[in-house]
N, CA, C and O atoms as a GROMACS GRO file, in nm:
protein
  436
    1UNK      N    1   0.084  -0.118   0.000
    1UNK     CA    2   0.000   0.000   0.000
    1UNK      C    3   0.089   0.125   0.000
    1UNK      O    4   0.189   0.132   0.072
    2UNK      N    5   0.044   0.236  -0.095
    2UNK     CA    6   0.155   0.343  -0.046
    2UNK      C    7   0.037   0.461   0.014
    2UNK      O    8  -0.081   0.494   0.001
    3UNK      N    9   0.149   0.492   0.082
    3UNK     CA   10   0.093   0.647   0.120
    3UNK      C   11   0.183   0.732   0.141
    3UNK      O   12   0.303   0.736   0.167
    4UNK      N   13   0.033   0.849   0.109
    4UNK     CA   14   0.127   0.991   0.097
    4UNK      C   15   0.040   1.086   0.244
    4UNK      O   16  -0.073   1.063   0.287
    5UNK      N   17   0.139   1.192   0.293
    5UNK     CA   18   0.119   1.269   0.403
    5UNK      C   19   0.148   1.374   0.349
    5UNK      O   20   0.254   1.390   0.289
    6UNK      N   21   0.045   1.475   0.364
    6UNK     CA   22   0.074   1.618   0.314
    6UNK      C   23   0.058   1.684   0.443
    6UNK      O   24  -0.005   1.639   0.539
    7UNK      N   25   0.131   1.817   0.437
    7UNK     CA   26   0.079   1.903   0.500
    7UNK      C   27   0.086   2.049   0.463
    7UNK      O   28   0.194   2.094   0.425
    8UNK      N   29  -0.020   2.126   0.471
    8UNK     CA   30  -0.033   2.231   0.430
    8UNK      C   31   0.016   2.350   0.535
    8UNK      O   32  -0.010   2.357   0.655
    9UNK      N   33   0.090   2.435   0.457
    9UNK     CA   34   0.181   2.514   0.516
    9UNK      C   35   0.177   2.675   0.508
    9UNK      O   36   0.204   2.742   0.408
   10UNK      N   37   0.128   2.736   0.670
   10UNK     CA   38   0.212   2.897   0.589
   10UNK      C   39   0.298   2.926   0.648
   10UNK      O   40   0.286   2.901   0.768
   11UNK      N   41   0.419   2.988   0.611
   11UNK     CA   42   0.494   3.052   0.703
   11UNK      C   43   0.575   2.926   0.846
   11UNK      O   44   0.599   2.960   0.962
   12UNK      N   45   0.597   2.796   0.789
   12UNK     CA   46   0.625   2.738   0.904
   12UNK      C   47   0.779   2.641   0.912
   12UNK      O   48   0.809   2.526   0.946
   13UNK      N   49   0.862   2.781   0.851
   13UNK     CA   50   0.966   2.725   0.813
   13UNK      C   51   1.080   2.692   1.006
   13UNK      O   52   1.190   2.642   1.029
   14UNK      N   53   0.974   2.751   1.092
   14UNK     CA   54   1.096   2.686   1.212
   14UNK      C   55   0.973   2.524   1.236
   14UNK      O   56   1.034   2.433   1.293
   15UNK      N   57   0.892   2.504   1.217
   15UNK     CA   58   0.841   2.356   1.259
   15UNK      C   59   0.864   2.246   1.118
   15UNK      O   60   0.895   2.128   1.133
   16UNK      N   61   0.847   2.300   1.007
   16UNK     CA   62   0.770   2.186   0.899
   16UNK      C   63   0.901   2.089   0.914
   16UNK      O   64   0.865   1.979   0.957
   17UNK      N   65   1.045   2.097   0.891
   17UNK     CA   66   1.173   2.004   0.914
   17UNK      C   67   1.096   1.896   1.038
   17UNK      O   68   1.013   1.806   1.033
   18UNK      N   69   1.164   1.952   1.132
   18UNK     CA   70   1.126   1.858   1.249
   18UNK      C   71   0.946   1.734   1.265
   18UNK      O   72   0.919   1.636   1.334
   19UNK      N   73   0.875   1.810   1.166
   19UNK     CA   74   0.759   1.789   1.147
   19UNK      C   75   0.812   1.663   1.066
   19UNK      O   76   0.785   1.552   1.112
   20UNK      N   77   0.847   1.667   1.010
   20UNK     CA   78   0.878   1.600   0.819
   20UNK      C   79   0.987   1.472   0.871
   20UNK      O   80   1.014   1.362   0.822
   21UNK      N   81   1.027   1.536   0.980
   21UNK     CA   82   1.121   1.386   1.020
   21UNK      C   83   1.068   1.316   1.118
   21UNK      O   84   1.103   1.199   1.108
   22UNK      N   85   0.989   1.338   1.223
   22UNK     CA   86   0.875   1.279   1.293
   22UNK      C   87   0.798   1.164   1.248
   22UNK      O   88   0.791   1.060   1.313
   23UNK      N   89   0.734   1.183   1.123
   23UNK     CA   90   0.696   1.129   1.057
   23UNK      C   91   0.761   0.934   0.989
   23UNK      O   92   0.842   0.907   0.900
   24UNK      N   93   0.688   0.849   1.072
   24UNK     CA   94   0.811   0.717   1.080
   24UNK      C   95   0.813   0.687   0.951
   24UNK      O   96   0.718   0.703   0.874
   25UNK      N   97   0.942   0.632   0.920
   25UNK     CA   98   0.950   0.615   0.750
   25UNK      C   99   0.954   0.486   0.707
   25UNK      O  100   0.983   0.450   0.593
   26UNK      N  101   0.901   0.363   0.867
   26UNK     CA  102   0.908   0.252   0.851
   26UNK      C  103   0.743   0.222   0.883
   26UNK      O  104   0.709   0.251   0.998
   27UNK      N  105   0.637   0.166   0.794
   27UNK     CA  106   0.511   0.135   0.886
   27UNK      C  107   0.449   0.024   0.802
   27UNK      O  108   0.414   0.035   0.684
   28UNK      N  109   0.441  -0.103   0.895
   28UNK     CA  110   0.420  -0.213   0.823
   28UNK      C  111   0.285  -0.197   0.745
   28UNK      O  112   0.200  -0.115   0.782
   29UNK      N  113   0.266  -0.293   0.616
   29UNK     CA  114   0.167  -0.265   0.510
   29UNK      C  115   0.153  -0.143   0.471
   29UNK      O  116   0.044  -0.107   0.427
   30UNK      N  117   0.234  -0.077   0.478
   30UNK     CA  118   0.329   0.052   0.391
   30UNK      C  119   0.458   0.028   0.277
   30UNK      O  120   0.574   0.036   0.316
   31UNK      N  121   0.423  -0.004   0.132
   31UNK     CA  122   0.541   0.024   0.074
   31UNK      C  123   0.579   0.100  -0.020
   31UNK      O  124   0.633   0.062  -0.125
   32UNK      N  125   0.544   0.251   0.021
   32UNK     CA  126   0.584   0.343  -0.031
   32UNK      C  127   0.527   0.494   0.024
   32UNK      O  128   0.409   0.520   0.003
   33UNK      N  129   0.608   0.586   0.091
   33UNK     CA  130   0.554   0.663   0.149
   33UNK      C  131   0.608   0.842   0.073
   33UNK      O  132   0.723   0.882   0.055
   34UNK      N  133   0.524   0.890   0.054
   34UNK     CA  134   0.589   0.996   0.021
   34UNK      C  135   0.520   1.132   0.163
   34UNK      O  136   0.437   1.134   0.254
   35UNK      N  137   0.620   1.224   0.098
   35UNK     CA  138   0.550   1.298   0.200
   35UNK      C  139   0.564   1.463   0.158
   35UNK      O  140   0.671   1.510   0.122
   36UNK      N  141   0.456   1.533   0.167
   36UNK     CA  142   0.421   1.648   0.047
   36UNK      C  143   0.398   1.759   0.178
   36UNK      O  144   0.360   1.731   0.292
   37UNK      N  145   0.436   1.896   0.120
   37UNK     CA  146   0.396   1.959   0.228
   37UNK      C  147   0.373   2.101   0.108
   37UNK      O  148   0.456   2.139   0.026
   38UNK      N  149   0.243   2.155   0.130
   38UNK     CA  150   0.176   2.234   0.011
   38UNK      C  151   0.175   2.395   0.119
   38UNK      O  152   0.107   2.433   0.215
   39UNK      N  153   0.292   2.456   0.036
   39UNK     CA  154   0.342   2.541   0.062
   39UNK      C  155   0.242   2.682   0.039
   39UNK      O  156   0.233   2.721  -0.077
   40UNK      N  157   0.187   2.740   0.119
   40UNK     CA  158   0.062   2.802   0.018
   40UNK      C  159   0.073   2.968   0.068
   40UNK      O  160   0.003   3.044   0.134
   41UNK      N  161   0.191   2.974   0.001
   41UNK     CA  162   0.226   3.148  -0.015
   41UNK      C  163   0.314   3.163   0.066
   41UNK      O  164   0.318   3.285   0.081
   42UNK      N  165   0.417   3.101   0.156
   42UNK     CA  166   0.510   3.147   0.237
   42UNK      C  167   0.599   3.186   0.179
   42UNK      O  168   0.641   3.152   0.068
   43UNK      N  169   0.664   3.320   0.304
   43UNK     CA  170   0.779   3.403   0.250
   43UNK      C  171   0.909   3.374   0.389
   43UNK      O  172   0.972   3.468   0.439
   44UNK      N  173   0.924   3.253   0.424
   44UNK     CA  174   0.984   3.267   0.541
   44UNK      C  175   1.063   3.112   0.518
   44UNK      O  176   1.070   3.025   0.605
   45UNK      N  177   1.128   3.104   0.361
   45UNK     CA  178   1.150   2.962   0.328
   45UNK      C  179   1.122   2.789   0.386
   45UNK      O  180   1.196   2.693   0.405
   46UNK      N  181   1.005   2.809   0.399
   46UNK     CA  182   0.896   2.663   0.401
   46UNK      C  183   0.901   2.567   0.274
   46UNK      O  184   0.859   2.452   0.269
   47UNK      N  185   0.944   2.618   0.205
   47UNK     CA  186   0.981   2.513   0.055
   47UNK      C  187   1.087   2.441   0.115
   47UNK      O  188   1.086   2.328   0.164
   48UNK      N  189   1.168   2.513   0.105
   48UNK     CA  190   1.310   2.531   0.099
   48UNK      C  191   1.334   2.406   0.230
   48UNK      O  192   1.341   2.290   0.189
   49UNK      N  193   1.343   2.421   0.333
   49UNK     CA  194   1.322   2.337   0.396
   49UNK      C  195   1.265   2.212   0.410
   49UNK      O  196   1.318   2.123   0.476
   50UNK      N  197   1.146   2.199   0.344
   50UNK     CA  198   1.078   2.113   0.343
   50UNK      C  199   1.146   2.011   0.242
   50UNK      O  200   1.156   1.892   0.274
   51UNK      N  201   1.190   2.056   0.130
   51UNK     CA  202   1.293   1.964   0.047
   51UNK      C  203   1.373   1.930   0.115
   51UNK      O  204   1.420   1.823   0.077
   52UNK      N  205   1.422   1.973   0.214
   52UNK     CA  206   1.574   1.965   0.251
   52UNK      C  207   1.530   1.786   0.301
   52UNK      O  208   1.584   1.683   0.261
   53UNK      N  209   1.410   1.801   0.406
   53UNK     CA  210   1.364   1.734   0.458
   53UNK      C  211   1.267   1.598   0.425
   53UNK      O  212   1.191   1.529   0.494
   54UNK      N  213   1.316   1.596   0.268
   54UNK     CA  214   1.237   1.476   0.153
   54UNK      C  215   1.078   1.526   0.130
   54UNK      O  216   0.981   1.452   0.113
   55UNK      N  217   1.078   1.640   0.133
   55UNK     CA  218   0.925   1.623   0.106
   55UNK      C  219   0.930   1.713  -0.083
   55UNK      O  220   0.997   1.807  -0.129
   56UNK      N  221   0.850   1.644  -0.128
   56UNK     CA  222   0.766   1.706  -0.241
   56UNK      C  223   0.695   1.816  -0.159
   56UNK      O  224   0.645   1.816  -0.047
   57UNK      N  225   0.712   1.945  -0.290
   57UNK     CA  226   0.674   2.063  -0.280
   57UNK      C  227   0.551   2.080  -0.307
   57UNK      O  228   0.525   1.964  -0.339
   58UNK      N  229   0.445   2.142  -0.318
   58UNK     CA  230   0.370   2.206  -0.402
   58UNK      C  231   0.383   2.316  -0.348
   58UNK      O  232   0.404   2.335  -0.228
   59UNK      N  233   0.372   2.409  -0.445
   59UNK     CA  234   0.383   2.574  -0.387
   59UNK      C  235   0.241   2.696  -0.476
   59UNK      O  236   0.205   2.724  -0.590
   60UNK      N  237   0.204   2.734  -0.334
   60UNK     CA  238   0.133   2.841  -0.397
   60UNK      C  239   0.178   2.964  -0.394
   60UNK      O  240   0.183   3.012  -0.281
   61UNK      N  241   0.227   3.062  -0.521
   61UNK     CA  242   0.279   3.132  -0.518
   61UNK      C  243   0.217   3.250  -0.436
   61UNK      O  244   0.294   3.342  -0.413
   62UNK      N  245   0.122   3.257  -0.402
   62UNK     CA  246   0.058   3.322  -0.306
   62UNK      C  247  -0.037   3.272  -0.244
   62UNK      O  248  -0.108   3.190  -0.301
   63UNK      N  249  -0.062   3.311  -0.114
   63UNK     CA  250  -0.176   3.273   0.016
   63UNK      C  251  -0.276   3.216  -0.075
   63UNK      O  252  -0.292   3.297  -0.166
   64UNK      N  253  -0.371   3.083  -0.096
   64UNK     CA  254  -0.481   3.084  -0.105
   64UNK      C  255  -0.583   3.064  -0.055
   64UNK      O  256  -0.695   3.096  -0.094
   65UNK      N  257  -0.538   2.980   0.082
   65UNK     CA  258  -0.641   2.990   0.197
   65UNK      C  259  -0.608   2.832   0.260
   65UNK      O  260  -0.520   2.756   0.219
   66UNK      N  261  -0.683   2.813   0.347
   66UNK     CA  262  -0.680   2.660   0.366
   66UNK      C  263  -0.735   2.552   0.312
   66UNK      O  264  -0.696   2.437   0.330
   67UNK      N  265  -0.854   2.596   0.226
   67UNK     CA  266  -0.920   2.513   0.149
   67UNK      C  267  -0.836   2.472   0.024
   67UNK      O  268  -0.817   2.356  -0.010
   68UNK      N  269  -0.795   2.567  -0.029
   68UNK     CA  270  -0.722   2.510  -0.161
   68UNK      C  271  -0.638   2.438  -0.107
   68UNK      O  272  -0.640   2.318  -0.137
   69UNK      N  273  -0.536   2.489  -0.009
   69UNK     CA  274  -0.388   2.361   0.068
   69UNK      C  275  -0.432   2.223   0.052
   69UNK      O  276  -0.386   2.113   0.020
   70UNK      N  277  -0.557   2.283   0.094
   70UNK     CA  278  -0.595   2.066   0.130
   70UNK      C  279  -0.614   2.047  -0.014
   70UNK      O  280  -0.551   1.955  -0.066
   71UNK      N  281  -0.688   2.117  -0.082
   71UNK     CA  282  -0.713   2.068  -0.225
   71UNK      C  283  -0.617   2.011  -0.289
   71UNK      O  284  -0.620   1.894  -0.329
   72UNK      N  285  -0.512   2.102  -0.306
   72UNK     CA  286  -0.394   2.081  -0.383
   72UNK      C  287  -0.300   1.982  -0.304
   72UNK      O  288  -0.187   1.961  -0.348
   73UNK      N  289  -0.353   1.910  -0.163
   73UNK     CA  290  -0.278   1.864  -0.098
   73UNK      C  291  -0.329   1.713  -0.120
   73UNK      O  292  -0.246   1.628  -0.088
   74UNK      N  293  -0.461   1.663  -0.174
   74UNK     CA  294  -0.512   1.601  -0.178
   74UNK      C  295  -0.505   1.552  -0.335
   74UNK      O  296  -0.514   1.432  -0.358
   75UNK      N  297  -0.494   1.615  -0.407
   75UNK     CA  298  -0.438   1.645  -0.540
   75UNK      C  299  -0.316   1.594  -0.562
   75UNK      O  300  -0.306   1.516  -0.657
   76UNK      N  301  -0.226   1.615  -0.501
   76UNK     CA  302  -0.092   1.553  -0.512
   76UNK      C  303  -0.062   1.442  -0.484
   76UNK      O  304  -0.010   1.346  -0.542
   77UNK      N  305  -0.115   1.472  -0.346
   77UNK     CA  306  -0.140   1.236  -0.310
   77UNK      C  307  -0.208   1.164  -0.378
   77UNK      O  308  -0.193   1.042  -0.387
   78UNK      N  309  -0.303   1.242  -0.442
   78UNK     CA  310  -0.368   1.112  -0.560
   78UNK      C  311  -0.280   1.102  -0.670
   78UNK      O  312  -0.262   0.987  -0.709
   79UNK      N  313  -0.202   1.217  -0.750
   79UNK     CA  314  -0.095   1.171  -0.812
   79UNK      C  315  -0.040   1.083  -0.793
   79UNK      O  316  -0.038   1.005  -0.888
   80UNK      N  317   0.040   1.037  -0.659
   80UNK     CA  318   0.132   0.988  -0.658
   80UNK      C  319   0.106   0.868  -0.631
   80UNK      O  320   0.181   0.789  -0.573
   81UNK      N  321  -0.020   0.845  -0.677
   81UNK     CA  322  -0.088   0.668  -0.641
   81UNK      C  323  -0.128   0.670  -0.523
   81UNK      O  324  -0.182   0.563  -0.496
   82UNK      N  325  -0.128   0.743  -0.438
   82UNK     CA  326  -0.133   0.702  -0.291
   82UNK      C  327  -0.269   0.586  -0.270
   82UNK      O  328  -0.365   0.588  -0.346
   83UNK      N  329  -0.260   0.507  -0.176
   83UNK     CA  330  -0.395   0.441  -0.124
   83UNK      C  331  -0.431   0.476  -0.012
   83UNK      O  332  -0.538   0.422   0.017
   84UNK      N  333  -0.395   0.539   0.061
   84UNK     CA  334  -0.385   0.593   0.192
   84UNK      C  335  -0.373   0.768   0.169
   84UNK      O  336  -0.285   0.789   0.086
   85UNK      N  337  -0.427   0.877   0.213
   85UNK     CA  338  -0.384   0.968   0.233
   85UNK      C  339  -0.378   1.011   0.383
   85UNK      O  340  -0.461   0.941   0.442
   86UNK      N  341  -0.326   1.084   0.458
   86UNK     CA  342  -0.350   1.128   0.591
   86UNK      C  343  -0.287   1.297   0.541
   86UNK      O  344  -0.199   1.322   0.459
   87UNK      N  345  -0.362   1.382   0.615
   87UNK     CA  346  -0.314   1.519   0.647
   87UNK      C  347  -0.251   1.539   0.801
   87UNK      O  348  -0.291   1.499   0.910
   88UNK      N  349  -0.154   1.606   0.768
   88UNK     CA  350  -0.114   1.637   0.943
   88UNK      C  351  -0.043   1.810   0.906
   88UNK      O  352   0.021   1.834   0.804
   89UNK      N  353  -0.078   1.923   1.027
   89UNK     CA  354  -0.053   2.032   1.013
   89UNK      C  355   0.074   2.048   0.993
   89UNK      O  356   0.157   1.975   1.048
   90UNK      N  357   0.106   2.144   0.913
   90UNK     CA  358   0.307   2.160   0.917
   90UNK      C  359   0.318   2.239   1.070
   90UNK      O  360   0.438   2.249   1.096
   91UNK      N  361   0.261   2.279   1.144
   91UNK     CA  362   0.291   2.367   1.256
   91UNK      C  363   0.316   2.232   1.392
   91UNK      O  364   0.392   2.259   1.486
   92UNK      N  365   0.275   2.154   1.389
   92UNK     CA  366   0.339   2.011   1.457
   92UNK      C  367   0.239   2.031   1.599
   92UNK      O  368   0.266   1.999   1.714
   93UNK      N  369   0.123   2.091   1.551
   93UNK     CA  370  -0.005   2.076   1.672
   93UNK      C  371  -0.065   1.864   1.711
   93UNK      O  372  -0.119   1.808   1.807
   94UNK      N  373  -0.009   1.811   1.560
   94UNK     CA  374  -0.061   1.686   1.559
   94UNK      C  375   0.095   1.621   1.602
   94UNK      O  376   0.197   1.686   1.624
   95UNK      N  377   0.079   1.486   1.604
   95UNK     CA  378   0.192   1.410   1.629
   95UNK      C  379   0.196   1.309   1.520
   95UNK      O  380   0.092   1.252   1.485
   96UNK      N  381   0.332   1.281   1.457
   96UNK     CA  382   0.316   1.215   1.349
   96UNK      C  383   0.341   1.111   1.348
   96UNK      O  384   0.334   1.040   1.247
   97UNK      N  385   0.389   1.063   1.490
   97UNK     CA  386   0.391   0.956   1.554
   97UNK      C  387   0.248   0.869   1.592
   97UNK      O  388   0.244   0.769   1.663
   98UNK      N  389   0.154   0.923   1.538
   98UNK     CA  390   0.036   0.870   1.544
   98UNK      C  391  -0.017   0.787   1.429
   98UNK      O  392  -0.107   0.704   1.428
   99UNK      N  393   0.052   0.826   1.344
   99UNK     CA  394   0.032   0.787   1.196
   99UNK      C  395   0.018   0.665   1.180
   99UNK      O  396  -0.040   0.648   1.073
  100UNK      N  397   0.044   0.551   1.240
  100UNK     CA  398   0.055   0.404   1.206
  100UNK      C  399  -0.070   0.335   1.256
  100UNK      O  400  -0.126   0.231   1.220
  101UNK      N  401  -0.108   0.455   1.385
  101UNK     CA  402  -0.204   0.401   1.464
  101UNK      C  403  -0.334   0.427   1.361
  101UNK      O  404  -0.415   0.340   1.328
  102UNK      N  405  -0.335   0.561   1.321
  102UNK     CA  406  -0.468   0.618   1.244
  102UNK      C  407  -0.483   0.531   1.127
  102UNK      O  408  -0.587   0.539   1.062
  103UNK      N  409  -0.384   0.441   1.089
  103UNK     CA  410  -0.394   0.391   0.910
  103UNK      C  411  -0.443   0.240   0.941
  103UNK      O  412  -0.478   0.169   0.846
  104UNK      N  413  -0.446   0.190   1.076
  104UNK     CA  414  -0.420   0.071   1.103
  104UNK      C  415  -0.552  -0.004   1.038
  104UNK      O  416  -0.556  -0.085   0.946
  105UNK      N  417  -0.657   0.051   1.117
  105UNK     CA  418  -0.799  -0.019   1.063
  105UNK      C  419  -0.842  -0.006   0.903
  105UNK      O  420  -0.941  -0.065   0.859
  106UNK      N  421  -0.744   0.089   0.807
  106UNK     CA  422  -0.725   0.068   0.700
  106UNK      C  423  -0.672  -0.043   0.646
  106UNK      O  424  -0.755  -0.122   0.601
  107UNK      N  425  -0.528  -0.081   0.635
  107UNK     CA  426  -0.495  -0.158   0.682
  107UNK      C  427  -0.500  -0.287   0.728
  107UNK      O  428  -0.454  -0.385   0.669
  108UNK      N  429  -0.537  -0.288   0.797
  108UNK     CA  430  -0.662  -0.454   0.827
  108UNK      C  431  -0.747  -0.475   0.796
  108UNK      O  432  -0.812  -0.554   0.864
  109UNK      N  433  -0.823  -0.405   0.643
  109UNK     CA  434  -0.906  -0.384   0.619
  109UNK      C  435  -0.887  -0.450   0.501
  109UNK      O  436  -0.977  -0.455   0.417
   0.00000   0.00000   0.00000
């Protein structure tokens, strides 16, 4: 199964890294994980970082709100085949250490 984790981003270039590595890169009936973080108008290098940190970009060259983030965030994981999508905030209010738990009943499914 692959999955993809986006997270939609403004301005969250001191959390999205630490966010992006949180994220376990081992999770059984997982084989292939990408991880996207939809950059949506930041001026405080949130791209930039977020590559550093393996993630696929999407970038909105300016603010479009939160609705489009998810759009375009949801958009990208279906690109990438995903069978699984999960969202988690780039500001690291969620734990991404939760991730294995939330996919599980998928999963066994």
């Amino acid at each position: 199964m692959k999955l993809a984790v986006y997270s939609p981003a403004l301005n969250e270039a001191a959390t999205v890294g630490s966010l992006l590595d949180s994220i376990p890169p081992n999770i059984g009936g997982i084989t292939t994980l990408t991880k996207i973080v939809v950059d949506d108008g930041s001026s405080d290098g949130t791209a930039e970082i977020a590559r550093r940190h393996g993630a696929e970009v999407v970038r909105h060259e300016r603010n479009l709100g939160t609705g489009r983030a998810f759009m375009s965030g949801v958009q990208a994981s279906i690109a990438t085949g995903a069978d699984i999508i999960v969202s988690i905030d780039a500001d690291g209010q969620f734990s991404a250490t939760d991730i294995p738990a939330l996919i599980a009943p998928i999963l066994r499914s």
